[in-house]
Structures are given as C-alpha cells and as structure tokens.
C-alpha positions as CSV (number, residue, x, y, z in Angstrom):
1,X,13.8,-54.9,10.2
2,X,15.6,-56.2,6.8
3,X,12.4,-56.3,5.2
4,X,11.9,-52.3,6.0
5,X,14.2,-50.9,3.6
6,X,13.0,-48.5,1.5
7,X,9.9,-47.2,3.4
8,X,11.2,-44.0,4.2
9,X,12.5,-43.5,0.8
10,X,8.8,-44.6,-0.9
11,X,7.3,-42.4,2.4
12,X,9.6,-39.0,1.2
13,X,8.4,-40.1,-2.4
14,X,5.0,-39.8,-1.2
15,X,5.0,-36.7,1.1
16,X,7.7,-34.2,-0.5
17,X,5.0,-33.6,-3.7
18,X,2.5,-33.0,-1.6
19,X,4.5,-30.8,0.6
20,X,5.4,-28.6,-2.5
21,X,1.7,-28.5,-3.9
22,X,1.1,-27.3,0.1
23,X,3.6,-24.8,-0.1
24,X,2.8,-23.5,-4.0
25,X,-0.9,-23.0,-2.8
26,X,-0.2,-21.1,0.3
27,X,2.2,-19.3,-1.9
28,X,-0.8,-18.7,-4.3
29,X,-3.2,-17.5,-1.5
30,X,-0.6,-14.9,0.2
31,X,-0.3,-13.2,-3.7
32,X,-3.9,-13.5,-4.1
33,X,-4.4,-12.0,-0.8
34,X,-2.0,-8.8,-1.8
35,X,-3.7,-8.2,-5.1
36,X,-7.1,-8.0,-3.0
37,X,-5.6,-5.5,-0.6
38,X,-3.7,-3.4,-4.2
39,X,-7.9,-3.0,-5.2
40,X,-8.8,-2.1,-2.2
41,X,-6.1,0.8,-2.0
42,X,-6.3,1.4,-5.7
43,X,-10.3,2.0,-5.3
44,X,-9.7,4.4,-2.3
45,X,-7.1,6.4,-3.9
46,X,-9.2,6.9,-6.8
47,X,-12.2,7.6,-5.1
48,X,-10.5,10.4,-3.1
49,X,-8.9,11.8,-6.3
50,X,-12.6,11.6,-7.9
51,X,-14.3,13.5,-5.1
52,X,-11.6,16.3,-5.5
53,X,-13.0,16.5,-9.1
54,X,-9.9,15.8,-10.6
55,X,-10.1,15.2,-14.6
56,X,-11.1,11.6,-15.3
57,X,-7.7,11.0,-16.6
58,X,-6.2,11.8,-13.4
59,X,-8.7,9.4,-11.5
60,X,-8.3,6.4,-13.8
61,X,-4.2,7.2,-13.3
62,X,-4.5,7.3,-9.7
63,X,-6.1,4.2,-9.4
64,X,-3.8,2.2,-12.0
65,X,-1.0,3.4,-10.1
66,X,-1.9,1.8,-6.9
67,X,-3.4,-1.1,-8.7
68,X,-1.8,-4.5,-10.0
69,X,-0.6,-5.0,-13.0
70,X,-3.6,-5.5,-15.6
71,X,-6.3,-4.3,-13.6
72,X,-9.4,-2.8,-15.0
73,X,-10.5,0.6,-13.2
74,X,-14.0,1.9,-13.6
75,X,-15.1,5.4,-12.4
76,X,-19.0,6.6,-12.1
77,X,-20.8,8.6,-10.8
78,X,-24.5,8.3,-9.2
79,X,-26.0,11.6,-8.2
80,X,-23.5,13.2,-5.5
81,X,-21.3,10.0,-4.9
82,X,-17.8,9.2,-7.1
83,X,-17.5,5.2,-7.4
84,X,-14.6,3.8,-8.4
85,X,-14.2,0.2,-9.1
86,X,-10.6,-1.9,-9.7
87,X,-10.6,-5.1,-11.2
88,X,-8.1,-7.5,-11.4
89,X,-6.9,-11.4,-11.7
90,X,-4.1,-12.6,-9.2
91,X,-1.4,-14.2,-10.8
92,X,-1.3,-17.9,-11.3
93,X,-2.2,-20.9,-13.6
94,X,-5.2,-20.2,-15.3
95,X,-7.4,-22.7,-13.5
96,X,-6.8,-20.5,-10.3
97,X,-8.3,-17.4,-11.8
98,X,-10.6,-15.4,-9.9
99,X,-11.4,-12.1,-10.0
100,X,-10.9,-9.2,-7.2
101,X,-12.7,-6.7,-7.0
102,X,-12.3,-3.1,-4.8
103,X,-15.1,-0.7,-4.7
104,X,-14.8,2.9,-3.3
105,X,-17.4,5.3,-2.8
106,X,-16.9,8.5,-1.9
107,X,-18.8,12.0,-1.8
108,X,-17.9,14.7,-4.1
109,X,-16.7,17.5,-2.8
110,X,-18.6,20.3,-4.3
111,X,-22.0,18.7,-2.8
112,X,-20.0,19.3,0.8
113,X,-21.9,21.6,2.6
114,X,-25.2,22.4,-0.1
115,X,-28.4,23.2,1.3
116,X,-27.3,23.2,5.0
C-alpha cells in the first residue's frame, strides 16, 4: 500500500482533461443543435411572410430576426412556391465548423384557390 501513493493523483491527472474535452463537446453539440432549430424557425417564418407577398425586404427581415447571428437568408421563388433558405455556422473553434441549413417552402397565396 506505500508503494500506491500518487495513483489517484496521476488517475485525476489523467481523467479530469478528458472530462472537460467531454463536457466542452457536449456543450458544443447542445449550441449546435439550437442554431439548427433558429434555421429551421427562421426558414418558416420567412416562408410564411413570403407567401403573404410581403416586400422582399420584409422576408429577408423576418427571417434574420429569427435567425442566428450571421446567418445567410436566401429567398426564391419557383413558379407558385416561396423558398426560403437560412444559412448559418454554429459557434465554435473553427475546426468544428459546419454549416446548417433550414429550408422552407411554402405556397404563395395569390395562387390559393386559381383555376378551381
């Protein structure tokens, strides 16, 4: 038993970085996670502001307002549908970059109801 001193000190040495690393990754992930869900929401709200025929300005405000900081919002528009697309990078090192992306598609409202 003499000769076991120490070992829980080198052990905690050993364990407690990797416990923070853990921790900073989960930490990481959860943010990650909300900026996905702040596309998703951004992309809906603009889409719904779109289909309303709102000015272009209006769309692109609505989205950024929902979005996270820094994202990029894209609005088109193919035939009778409004997509709107938010872009952004979760916060973090810059080794843990990825991108998010939320797409909303939604029906513009003056086609409602044509040729029925």
């Amino acid at each position: 038993m003499a000769n076991d001193r120490g070992f829980v000190t080198a052990e905690a040495a050993v364990v407690l970085p990797a416990l923070v690393l853990f921790v900073m990754a989960l930490m990481w992930a959860l943010l990650a996670a909300s900026a996905q869900i702040q596309c998703v929401d951004a992309a809906r709200a603009g889409a719904r502001a779109a289909a309303r025929q709102d000015p272009p300005e209006t769309v692109e405000a609505t989205a950024r307002r929902a979005a996270p900081d820094g994202a990029t919002v894209m609005v088109g528009r193919e035939g009778d549908l409004v997509r709107v697309t938010v872009v952004a990078h979760p916060p973090g090192p810059d080794r843990l970059t990825l991108e998010l992306r939320g797409t909303a598609v939604a029906l513009a409202e003056e086609t409602v109801g044509v040729g029925v």
